[in-house]
N, C-alpha and C positions, 0 to 999 in steps of 0.2 A: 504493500500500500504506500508505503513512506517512498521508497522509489519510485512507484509508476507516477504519485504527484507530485516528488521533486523534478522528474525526470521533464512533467508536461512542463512546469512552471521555468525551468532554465529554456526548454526549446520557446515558451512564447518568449520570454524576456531577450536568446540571442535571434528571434525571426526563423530557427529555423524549425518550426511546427508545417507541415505538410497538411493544407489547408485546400478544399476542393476549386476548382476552378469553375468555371461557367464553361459549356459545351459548346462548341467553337461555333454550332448552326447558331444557339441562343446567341452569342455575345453578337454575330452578325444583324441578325436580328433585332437586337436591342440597338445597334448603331444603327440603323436603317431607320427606325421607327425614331429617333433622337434626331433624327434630321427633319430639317425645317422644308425641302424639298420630298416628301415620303412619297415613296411611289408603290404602292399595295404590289405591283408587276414584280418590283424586285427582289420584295418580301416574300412573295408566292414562291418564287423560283428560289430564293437560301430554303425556305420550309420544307418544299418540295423533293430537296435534295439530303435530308433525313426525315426516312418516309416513319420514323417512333416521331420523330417532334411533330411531324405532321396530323398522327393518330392520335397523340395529347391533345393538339391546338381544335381538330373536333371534338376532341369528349371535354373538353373544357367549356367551348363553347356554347355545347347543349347541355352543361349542369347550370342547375337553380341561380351560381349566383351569374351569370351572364345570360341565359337562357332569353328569347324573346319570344315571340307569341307563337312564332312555326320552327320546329326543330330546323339547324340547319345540317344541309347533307353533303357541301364541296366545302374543299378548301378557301376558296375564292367569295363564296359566300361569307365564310368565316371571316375571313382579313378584313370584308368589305363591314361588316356588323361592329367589330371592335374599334378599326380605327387605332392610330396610333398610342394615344394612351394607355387605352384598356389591354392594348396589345403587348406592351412593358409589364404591364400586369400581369398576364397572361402568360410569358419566359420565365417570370419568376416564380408564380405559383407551379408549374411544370416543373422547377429544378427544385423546387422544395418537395415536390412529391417522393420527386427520383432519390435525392438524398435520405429520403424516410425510408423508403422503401428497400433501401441496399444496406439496412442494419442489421444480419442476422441475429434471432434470439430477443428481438427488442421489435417485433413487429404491431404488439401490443399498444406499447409505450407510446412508437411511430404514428401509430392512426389515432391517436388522442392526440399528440403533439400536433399531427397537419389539422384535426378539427378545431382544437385550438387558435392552431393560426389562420384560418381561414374564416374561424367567428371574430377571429379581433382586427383581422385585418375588414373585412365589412365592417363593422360596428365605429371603427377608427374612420372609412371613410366618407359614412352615414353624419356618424358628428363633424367631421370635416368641413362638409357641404353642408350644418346646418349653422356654420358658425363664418361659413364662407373663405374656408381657408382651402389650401392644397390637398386636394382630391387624392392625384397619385403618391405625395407623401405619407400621407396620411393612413393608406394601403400600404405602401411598402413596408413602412415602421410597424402597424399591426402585423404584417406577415412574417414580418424577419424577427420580431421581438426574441423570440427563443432561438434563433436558426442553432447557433453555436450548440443546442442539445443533440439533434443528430450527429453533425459532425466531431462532439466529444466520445460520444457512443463508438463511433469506428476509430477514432483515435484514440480510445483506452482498449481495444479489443486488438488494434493492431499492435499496442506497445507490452501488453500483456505477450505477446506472441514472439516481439523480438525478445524482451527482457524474462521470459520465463518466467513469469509474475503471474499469479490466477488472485484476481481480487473477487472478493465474492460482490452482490447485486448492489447490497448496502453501501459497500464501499465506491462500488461504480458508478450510484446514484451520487453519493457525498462530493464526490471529485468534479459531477455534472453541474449539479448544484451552485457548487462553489465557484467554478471558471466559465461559467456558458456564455458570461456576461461578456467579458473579455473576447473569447473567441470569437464569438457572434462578431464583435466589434471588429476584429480582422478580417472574417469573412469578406463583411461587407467593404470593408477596405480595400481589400482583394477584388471583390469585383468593381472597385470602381464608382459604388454608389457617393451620392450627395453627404458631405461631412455632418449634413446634420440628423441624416438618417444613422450613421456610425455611431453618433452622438448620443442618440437616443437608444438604440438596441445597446450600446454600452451601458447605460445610466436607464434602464424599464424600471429596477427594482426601487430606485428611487423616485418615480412620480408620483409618490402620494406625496411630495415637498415643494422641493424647487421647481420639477416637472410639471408640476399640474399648471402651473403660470403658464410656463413654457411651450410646453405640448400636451393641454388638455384633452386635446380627440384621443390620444392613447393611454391616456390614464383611463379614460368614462370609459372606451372600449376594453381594457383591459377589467375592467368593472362588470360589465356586462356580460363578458365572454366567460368569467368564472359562475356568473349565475347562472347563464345559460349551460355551462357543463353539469352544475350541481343540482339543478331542478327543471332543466327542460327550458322552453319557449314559457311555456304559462307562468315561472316562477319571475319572469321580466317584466310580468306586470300587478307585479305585488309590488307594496311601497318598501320593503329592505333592498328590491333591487335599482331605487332611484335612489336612494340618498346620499352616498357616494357621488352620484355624477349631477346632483342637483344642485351640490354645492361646485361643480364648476359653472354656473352661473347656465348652466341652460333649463330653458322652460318644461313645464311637462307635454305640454302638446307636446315640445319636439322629439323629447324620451318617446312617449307614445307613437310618433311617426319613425322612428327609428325601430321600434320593438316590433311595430305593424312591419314594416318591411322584411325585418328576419323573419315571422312569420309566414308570411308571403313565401320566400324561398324555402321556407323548411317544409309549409306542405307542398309545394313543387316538386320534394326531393323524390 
């Protein structure tokens, strides 16, 4: 134990941690879509050319939370419905999947981690837009909040494996625990993202303080996406699951329009 977590802690501190990268269609895609010239033609054609990222970007497309009134059935339909934005979206929720999903022994843990992220990353950009602030930050910072737990899971499972080290579950929990924050925070450094989205996946644990000023959409979404784990959709509209996000200065109608909306998608699902 004492090894595997001095071991993590010297590789973050000298940079050398072996941290995942973004897949080379994604990252193209994501420059494509950051351009202020976008051309949906050239986007088709990187997606086109890995036919798994093409098979995500439809079942993406026709779950709950992007879904629109007619399933969609091409890829071209697809590109044309998202649009730029939602399509930045759309790379990153796909590599969060994948990173979930390549953790063996932890598959469990994995699909409660991407439900989570995928309730807080809505719920963050629901308050976003009702406060009129950054839609796609406001999604990304819900989505990535935890990221660094997956990729601590295969980074203790691979260092277990160099160093002949077997920690048992507790211990592999405590070491996730303790550094997700951190890691998360290179992650996104790694790929590139906005300083203030590193910022805030560094510092989640801390917005019930200085953050809630800061970046209330993901303090209220972080609020809400634990109520909604611990009691369903119905326990969002009790009054223990506003008073947390009430006192960040939003009304209840808009609690109410935000809870009406997950709703909406959940009996979609």
């Amino acid at each position: 134990m004492t090894d595997l977590r001095s071991t993590l802690h010297e590789r973050i501190e000298s940079g050398r941690l072996e941290l995942p990268v973004l897949p080379r269609a994604a990252q193209e895609v994501l420059r494509l879509a950051s351009d202020d010239a976008f051309d949906l033609r050239h986007v088709a054609d990187v997606v086109k050319s890995d036919p798994t990222l093409a098979a995500h970007v439809l079942r993406v497309v026709n779950s709950p939370l992007y879904r629109g009134r007619s399933p969609v059935v091409s890829l071209g339909q697809a590109l044309a419905r998202l649009g730029a934005v939602q399509l930045r979206q759309v790379m990153f929720v796909i590599v969060c999947e994948a990173r979930a999903l390549r953790v063996r022994g932890r598959e469990a843990e994995a699909a409660r981690w991407l439900a989570h992220a995928l309730d807080t990353a809505f719920f963050a950009q629901e308050i976003a837009r009702v406060r009129r602030q950054s839609v796609e930050e406001a999604f990304l910072c819900g989505l990535l909040h935890d990221v660094g737990m997956p990729v601590l899971w295969q980074l203790v499972a691979d260092l277990e494996t160099e160093l002949g080290a077997v920690a048992d579950r507790a211990e592999e929990d405590a070491i996730t625990e303790e550094l997700h924050a951190r890691v998360g925070a290179l992650v996104a450094e790694r790929w590139e993202l906005p300083p203030r989205i590193v910022q805030t996946i560094a510092g989640h644990h801390l917005l019930g303080t200085e953050g809630r000023e800061r970046l209330p959409f993901v303090h209220g979404a972080l609020v809400l996406a634990d109520e909604l784990a611990e009691g369903g959709v119905e326990r969002l509209e009790r009054d223990p699951a506003r008073s947390a996000v009430l006192a960040l200065e939003l009304y209840p109608e808009e609690i109410d329009a935000v809870v009406q909306r997950r709703r909406s998608t959940a009996e979609a699902a």
